[in-house]
C-alpha positions in Angstrom: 0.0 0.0 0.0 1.2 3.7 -0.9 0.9 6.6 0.8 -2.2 8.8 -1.6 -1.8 12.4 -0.6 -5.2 12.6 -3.1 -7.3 10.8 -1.5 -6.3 12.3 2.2 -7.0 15.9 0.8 -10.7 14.6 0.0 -11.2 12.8 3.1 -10.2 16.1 5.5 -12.3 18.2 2.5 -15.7 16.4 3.0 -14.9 16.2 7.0 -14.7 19.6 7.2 -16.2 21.3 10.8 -16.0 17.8 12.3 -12.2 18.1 12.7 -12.7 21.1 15.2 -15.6 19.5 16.8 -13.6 16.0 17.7 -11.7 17.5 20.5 -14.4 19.6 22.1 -17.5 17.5 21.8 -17.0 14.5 23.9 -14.9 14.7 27.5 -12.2 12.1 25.9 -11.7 14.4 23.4 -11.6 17.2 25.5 -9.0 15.3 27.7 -7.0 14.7 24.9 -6.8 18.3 23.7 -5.6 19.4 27.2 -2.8 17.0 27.0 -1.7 17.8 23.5 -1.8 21.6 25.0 0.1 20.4 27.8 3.0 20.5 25.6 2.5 23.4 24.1 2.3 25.3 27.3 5.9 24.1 28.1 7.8 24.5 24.4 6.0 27.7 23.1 7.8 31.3 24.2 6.9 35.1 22.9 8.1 35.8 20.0 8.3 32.2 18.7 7.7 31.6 14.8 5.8 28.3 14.6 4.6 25.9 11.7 1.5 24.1 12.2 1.7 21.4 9.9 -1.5 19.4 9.8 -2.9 22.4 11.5 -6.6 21.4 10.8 -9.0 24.1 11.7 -7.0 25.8 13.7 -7.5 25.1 17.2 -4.1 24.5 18.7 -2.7 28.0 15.9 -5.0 29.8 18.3 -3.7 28.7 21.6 0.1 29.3 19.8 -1.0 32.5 18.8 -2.7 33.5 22.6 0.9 32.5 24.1 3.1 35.2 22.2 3.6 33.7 19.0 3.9 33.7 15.4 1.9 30.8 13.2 2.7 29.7 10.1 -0.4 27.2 8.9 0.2 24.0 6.9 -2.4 21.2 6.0 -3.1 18.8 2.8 -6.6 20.1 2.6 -8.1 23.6 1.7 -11.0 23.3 3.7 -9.3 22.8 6.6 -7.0 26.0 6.2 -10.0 28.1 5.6 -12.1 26.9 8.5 -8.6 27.6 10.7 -8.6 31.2 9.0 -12.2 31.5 10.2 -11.5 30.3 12.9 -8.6 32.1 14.0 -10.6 35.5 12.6 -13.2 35.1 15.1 -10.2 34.7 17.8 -9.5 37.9 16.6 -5.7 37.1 16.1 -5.7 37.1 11.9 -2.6 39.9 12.4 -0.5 36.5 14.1 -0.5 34.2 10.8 2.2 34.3 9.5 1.0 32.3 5.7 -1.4 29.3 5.1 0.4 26.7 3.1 -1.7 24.0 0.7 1.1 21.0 1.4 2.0 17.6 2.5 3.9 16.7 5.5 6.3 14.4 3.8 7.7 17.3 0.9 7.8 20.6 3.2 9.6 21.9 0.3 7.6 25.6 0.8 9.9 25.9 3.8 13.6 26.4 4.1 15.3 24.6 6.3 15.9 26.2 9.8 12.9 28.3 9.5 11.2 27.8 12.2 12.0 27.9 16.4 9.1 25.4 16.6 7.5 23.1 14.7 3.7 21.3 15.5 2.9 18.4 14.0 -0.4 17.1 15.8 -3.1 14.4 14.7 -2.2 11.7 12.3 -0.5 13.4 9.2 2.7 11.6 9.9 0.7 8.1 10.6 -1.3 8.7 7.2 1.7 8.7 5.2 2.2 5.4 5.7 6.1 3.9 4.0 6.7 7.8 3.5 7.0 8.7 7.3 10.0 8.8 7.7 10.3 11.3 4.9 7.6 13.1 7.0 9.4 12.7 10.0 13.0 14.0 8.3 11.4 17.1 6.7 9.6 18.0 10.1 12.8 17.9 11.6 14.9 20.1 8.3 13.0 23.2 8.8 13.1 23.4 12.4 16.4 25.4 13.5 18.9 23.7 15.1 18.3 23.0 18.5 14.7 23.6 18.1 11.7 21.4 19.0 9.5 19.3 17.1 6.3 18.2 18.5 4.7 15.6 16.6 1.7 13.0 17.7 0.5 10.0 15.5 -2.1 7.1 15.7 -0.9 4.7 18.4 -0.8 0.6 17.7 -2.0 -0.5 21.1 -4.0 2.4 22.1 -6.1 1.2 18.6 -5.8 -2.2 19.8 -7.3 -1.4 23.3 -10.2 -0.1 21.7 -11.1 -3.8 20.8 -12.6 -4.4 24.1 -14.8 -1.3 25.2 -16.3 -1.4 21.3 -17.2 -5.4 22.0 -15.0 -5.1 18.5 -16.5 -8.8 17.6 -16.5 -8.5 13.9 -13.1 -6.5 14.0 -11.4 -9.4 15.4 -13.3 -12.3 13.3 -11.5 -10.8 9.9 -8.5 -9.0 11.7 -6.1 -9.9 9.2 -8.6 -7.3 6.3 -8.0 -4.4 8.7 -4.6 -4.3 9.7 -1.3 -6.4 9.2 -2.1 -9.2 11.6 0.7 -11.1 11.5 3.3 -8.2 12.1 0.8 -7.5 15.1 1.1 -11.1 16.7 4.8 -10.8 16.0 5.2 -7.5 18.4 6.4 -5.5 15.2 6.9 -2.1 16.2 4.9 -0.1 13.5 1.9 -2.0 12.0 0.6 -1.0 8.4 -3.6 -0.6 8.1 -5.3 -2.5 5.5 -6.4 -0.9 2.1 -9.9 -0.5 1.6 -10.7 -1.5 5.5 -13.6 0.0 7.0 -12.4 0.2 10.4 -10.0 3.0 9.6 -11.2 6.1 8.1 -7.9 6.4 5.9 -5.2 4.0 5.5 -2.4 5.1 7.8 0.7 3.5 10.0 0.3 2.9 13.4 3.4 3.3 15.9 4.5 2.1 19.2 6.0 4.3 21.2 9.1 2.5 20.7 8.5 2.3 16.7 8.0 6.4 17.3 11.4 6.7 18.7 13.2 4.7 16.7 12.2 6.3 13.4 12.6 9.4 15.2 16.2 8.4 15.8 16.8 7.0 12.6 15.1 10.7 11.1 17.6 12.9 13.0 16.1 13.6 16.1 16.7 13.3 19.6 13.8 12.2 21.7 13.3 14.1 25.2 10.2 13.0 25.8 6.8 11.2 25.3 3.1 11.3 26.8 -0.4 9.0 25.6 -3.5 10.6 25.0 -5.8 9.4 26.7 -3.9 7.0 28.7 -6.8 6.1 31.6 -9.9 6.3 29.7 -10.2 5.3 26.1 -12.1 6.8 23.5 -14.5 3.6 22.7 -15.7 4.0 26.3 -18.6 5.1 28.0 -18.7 7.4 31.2 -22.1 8.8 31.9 -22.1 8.8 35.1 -18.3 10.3 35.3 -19.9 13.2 32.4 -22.4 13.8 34.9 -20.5 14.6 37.9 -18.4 17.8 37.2 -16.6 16.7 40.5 -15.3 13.0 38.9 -15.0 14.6 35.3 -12.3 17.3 36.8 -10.5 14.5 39.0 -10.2 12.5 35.7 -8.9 14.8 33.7 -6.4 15.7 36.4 -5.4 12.0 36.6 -5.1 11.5 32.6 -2.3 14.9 32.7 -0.5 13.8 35.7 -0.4 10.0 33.9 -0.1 10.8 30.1 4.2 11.0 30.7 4.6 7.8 32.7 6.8 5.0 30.5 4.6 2.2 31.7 1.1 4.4 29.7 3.0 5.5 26.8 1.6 2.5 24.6 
């Protein structure tokens, strides 16, 4: 299977306003936007020029943009960077953008290298590359400046995997083997290719363990410092009404899934 930066463009095209309502609309998604933030709160300074690359509708730009600095937009779909320019418009921070880039994660070729004192890279754009990540991964780290940081987050193998069991994932599991590469699953491969054409995946994509993650990031040209899981407690395929419903046990959690999202033993 090949990585189809086509078909990727369509996909995020017709999915549109849904990209900005999957991490407000639910309280795992929610959750999972706090911990992505997390690390933004600790790498972003003032004055910062930052590339969002797979910047979607805009939602973390803004937060870059409220903490002093400059954002440079990047995504494989036009919808998406004109709902993050409306978006970002009704933020009122339009002055802060810094260019909106049509372009693909693994050919950065807009950029020079070094141009940047941060790069973001979060959601799946490196995972949906598939045999091209680690072209994604080594242009990522090119137009960063040396010393910079680079935070990426991609589609997790196990974290998919754990899903199988709050979903009652029956019919998943019957015909594993047209959904994902089975066998290098059972084999404890590191990174695990999706099947073509499989309706259990929205696109075809790569999915990592965190020690696949680090090794391609080492093999890329970066130096790991460090890792988190979103969400590592409470998974997406499960169901909390009666945590929703209790603003008390809904704060506690989400306190528990920060102060947990770093620990080695979650990171899977």
């Amino acid at each position: 299977m090949t990585y189809d930066p086509k078909s990727l463009s369509e996909h995020y095209d017709a999915y549109g306003e849904r990209e900005w309502d999957r991490l407000g609309e639910r309280p795992q998604g929610r959750i999972k936007y706090a911990i992505h933030k997390s690390f933004l709160d600790r790498c972003v300074e003032t004055g910062m020029k930052v590339l969002d690359v797979g910047c979607g509708p805009g939602r973390f730009a803004i937060d870059i943009i409220r903490m002093g600095a400059t954002v440079t937009l990047a995504d494989i779909s036009q919808v998406q960077l004109d709902l993050a320019a409306e978006h970002i418009g009704a933020a009122e921070l339009t002055d802060r953008i810094d260019g909106s880039h049509l372009t693909d994660v693994a050919n950065l070729e807009a950029f020079e290298d070094g141009a940047f004192d941060l790069v973001v890279c979060f959601g799946g754009a490196v995972s949906y590359t598939l045999e091209r990540h680690r072209n994604a991964l080594s242009e990522l780290a090119r137009v960063v400046r040396p010393g910079g940081d680079v935070l990426i987050s991609v589609m997790s193998l196990y974290g998919t995997l754990r899903l199988l069991g709050p979903l009652d994932a029956n019919a998943f599991l019957a015909n594993a083997d047209q959904h994902l590469d089975w066998a290098a699953v059972l084999g404890g491969e590191a990174t695990v290719h999706t099947v073509h054409g499989s309706r259990e995946f929205h696109q075809p994509m790569v999915l990592f363990s965190s020690e696949g993650l680090r090794s391609a990031m080492i093999e890329t040209g970066f130096t790991p410092i460090e890792m988190g899981s979103a969400n590592p407690i409470v998974s997406n395929g499960a169901s909390i009404p009666a945590i929703v419903d209790d603003a008390a046990a809904l704060e506690a959690m989400t306190e528990l899934e920060l102060a947990s999202c770093r620990y080695p033993g979650l990171l899977d």
